[in-house]
C-alpha positions as CSV (number, residue, x, y, z in Angstrom):
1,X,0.0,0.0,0.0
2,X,1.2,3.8,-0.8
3,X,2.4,5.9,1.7
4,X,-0.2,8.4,0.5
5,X,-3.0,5.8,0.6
6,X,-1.9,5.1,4.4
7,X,-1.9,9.1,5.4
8,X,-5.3,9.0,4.1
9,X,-7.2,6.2,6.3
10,X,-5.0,6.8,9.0
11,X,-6.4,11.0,9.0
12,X,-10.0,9.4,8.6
13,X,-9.7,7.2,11.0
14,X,-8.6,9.7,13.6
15,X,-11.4,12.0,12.2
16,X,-13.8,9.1,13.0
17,X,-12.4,8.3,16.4
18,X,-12.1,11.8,17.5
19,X,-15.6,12.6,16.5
20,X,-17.2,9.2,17.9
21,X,-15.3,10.4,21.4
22,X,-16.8,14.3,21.0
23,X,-20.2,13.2,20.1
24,X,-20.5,10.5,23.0
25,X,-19.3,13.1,25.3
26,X,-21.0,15.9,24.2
27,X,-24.0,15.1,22.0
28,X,-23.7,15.2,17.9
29,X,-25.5,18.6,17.3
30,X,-23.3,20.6,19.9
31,X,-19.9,19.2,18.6
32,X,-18.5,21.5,15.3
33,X,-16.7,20.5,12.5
34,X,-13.8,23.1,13.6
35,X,-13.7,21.5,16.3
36,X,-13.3,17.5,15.2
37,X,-10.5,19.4,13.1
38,X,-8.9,20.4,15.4
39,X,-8.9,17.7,18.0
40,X,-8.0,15.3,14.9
41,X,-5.0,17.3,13.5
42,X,-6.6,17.4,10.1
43,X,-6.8,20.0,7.5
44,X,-10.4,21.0,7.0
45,X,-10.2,19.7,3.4
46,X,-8.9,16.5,4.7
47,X,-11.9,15.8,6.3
48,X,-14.4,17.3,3.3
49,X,-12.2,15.0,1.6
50,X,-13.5,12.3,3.2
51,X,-17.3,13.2,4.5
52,X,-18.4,15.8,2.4
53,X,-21.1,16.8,5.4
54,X,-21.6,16.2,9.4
55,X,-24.6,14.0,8.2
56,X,-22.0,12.0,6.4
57,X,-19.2,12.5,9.0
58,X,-22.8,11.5,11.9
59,X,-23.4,8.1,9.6
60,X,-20.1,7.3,9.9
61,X,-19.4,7.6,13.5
62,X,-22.6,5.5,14.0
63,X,-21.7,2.5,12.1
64,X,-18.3,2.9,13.7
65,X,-19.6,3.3,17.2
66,X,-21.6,-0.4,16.4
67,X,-18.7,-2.0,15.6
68,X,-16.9,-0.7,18.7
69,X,-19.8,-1.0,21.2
70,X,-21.1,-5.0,19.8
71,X,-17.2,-6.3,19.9
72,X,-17.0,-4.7,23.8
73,X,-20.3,-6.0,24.7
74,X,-19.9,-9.4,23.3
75,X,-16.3,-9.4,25.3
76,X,-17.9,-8.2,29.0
77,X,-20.6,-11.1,27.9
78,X,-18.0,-14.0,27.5
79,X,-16.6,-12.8,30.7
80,X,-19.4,-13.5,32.4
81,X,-20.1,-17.0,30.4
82,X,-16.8,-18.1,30.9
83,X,-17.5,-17.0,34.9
84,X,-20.6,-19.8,34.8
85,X,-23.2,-17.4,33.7
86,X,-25.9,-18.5,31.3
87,X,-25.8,-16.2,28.5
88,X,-29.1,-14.1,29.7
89,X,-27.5,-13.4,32.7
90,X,-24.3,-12.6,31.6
91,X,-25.9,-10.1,29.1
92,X,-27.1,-8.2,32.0
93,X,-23.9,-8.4,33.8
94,X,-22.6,-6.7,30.5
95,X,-24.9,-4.3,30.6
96,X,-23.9,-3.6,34.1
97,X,-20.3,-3.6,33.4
98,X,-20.8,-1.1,30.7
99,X,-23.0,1.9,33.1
100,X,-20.1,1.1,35.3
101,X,-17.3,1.8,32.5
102,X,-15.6,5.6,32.6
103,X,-17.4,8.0,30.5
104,X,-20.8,5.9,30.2
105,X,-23.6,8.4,29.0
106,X,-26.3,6.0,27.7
107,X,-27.0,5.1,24.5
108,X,-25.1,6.6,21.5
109,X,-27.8,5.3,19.0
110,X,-30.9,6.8,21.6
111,X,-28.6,9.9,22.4
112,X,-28.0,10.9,18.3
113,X,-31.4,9.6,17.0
114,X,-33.5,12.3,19.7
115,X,-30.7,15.0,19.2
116,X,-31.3,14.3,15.2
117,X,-34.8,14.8,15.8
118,X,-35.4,13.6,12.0
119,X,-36.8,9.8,11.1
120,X,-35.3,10.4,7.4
121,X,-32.1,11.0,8.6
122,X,-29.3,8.7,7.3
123,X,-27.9,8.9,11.1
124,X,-31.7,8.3,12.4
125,X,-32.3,5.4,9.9
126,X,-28.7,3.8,11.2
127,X,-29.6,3.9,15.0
128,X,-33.1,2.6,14.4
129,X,-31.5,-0.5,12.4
130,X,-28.7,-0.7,15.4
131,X,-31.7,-1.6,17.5
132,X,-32.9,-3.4,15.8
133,X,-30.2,-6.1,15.4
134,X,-29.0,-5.4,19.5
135,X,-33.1,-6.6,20.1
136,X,-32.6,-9.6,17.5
137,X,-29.2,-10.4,19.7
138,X,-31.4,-10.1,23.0
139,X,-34.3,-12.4,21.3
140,X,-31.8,-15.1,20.4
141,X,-30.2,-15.2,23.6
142,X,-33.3,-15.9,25.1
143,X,-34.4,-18.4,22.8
144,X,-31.1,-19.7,24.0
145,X,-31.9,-19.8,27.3
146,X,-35.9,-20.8,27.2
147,X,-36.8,-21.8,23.9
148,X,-38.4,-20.0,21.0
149,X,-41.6,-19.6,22.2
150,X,-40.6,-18.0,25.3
151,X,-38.4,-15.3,23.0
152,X,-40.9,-14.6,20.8
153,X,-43.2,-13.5,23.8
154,X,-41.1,-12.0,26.0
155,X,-38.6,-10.4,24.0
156,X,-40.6,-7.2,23.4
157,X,-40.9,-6.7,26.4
158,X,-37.5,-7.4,27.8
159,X,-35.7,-5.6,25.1
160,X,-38.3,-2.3,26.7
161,X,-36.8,-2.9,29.7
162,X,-33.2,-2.9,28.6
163,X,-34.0,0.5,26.7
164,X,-35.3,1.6,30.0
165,X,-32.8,1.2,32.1
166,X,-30.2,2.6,29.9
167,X,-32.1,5.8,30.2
168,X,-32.0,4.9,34.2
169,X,-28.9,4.7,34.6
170,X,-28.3,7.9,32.7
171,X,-30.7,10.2,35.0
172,X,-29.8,8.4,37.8
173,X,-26.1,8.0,37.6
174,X,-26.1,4.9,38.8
175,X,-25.5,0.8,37.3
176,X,-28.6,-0.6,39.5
177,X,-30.5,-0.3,36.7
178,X,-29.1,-3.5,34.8
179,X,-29.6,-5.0,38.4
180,X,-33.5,-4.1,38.2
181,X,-33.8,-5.2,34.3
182,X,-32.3,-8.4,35.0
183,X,-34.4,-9.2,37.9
184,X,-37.6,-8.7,36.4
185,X,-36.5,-10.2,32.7
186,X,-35.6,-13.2,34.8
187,X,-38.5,-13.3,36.7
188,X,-40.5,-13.3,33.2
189,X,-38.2,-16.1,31.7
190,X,-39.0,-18.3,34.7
191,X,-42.8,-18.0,34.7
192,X,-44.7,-21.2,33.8
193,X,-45.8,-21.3,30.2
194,X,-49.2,-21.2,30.1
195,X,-51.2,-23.0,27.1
């Protein structure tokens, strides 16, 4: 590969990681372009070079930010698997370890999907489809753990109370929140089917 080549993932890489790290922090709407420019040691053609808007420069923090945040989550979960966990517990105990990790401010899909504050947007339409899939992950771990009937039923409902506590632990400050989730999502996995 060219040196040229090289320079120019490497600067859009640091483009994406600085702005992935401002907009987590901060929010995506209060974070400028001068700013990622800055903070990333890029020209400000450099980056135009590379996302000719924010909305570009939003998508691609977003589908960055997944592949960051699944390859974490999946780590803290085979922590807790290879601990003795079942894989619905250890879920939660992931969830737990990430409103206890430095910097935790909820839900970068949630967070840039309500600062967008557009359903068209590319950055909107991204976030909805991250949810998507992290609710598909949640059904087929239960399926896992009580069959497909159960994850059908109940995955609706649990993947509202993951949303939830999220959110929780935001306002509140506080990791309890997977605590609560995973209590009650429990509870609703071990109820007797009824026919």
């Amino acid at each position: 590969m060219s040196k040229a080549r090289t320079g120019k993932s490497d600067a859009r890489q640091r483009i994406v990681e600085t702005a992935e790290r401002l907009f987590y922090a901060e929010g995506v709407r209060a974070v400028g372009i001068d700013r990622i420019i800055a903070e990333a040691e890029v020209a400000k053609m450099t980056l135009y070079n590379h996302f000719p808007s924010k909305d570009d420069l939003i998508l691609a923090v977003l589908q960055y930010r997944e592949e960051k945040f699944d390859a974490l989550f999946e780590k803290w979960m085979q922590k807790h698997v290879k601990a003795g966990m079942n894989r619905l517990e250890a879920f939660f105990a992931a969830l737990k370890d990430w409103f206890k990790s430095p910097g935790f401010r909820g839900c970068m899909f949630i967070n840039s999907c309500a600062e967008l504050a557009d359903a068209n947007h590319a950055g909107s339409k991204f976030a909805a489809q991250h949810k998507d899939r992290f609710h598909e992950m949640q059904k087929q771990i239960i399926n896992e753990c009580a069959g497909a009937k159960a994850a059908e039923s109940l995955a609706p409902a649990i993947s509202l109370m993951v949303e939830g506590a999220i959110v929780t632990a935001v306002m509140e400050r506080s990791a309890k929140p997977a605590d609560v989730a995973r209590a009650a999502a429990l509870a609703l996995v071990a109820q007797p089917k009824k026919n």
